[in-house]
C-alpha positions as CSV (number, residue, x, y, z in Angstrom):
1,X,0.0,0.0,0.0
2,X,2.2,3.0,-1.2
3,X,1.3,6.3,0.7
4,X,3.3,9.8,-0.2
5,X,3.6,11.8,2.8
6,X,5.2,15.3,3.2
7,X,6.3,16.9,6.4
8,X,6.0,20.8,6.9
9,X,6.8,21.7,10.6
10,X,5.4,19.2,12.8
11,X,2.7,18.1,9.8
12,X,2.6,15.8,8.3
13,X,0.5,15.0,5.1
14,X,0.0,11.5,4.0
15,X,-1.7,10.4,0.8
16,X,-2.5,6.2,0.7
17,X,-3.7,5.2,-2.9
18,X,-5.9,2.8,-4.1
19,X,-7.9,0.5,-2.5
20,X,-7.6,0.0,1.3
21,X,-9.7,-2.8,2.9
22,X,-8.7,-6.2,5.1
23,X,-6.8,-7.5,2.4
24,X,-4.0,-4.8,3.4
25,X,-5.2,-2.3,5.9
26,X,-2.4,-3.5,8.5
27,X,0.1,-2.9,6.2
28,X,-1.9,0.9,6.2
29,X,-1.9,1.0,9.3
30,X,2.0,0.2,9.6
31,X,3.1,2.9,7.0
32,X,1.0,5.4,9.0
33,X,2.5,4.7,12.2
34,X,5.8,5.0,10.4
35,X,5.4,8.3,8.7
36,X,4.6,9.9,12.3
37,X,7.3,10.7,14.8
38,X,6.7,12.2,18.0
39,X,7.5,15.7,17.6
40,X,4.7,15.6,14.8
41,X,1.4,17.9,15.9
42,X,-0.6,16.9,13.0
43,X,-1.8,14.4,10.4
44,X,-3.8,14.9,7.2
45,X,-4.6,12.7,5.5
46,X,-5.7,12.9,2.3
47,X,-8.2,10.3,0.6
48,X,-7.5,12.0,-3.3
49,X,-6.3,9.2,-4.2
50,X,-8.4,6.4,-2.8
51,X,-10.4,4.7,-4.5
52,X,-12.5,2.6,-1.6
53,X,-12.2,1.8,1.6
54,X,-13.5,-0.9,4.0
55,X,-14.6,-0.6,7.8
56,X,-11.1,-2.7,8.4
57,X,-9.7,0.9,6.6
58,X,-11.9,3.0,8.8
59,X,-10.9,1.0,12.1
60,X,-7.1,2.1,11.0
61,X,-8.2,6.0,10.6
62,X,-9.8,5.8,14.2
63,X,-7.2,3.7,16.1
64,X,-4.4,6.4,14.3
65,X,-7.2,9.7,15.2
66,X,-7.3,8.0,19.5
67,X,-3.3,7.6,19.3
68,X,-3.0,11.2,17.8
69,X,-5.6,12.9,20.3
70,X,-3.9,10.9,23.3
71,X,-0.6,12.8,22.7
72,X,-2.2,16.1,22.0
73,X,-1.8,15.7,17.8
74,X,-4.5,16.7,15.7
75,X,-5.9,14.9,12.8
76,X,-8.1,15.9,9.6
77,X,-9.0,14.3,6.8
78,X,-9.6,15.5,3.3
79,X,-10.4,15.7,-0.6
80,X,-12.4,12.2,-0.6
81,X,-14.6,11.1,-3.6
82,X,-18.5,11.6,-2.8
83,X,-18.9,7.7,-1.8
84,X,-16.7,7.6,0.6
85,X,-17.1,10.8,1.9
86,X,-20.9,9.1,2.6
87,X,-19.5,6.0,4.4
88,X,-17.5,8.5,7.2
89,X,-20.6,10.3,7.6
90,X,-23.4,7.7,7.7
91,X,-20.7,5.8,10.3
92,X,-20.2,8.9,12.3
93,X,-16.3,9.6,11.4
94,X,-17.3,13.4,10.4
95,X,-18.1,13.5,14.3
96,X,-15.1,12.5,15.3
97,X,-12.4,13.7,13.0
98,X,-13.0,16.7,10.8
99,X,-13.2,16.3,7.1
100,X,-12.5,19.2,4.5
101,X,-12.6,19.4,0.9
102,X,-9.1,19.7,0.5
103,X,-5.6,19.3,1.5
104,X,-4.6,23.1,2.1
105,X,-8.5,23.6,3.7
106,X,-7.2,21.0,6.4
107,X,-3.9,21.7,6.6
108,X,-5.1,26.0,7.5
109,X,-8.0,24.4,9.8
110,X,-5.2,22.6,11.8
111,X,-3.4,25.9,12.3
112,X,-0.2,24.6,10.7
């Protein structure tokens, strides 16, 4: 599962492609957890280039969002295609982590 991130003072943006389901959401899960250090105070994470994702996916994005708010990190997520934009919103994710329409939207609502 190939994810681009880029760091700019303490945020980080990360960028996951394709599809991300049980077939490989550990692996998502373990290229998340690598791209953050500790002196990071922010994720965004950007769904532009996902095409689907399963609750297995969703379950990474919330266990990452609870590790995150823990240490005092923020978390957004951004420019998603309309169906999954849906599936966080009928499950409740827009709730719980904030979504905006694009990368820089997030990246300003963090304050980074």
């Amino acid at each position: 599962m190939p994810i681009d991130t880029e760091r700019d003072n303490g945020t980080v943006v990360a960028r996951p492609s394709g599809r991300i389901d049980s077939s490989n959401s550990r692996e998502f899960q373990s290229e998340l957890e690598a791209a953050l250090t500790d002196s990071d105070t922010a994720l965004v994470l950007s769904f532009e280039n996902v095409d689907y994702i399963s609750s297995a996916g969703m379950r990474v994005v919330l266990l990452t969002a609870r590790g995150l708010q823990r240490r005092r990190a923020k978390i957004a997520l951004c420019s998603m295609n309309e169906s999954i934009r849906a599936v966080f919103k009928i499950s409740g994710f827009d709730k719980i982590v904030p979504i905006h329409e694009s990368t820089a939207e997030a990246v300003t609502a963090l304050g980074a």
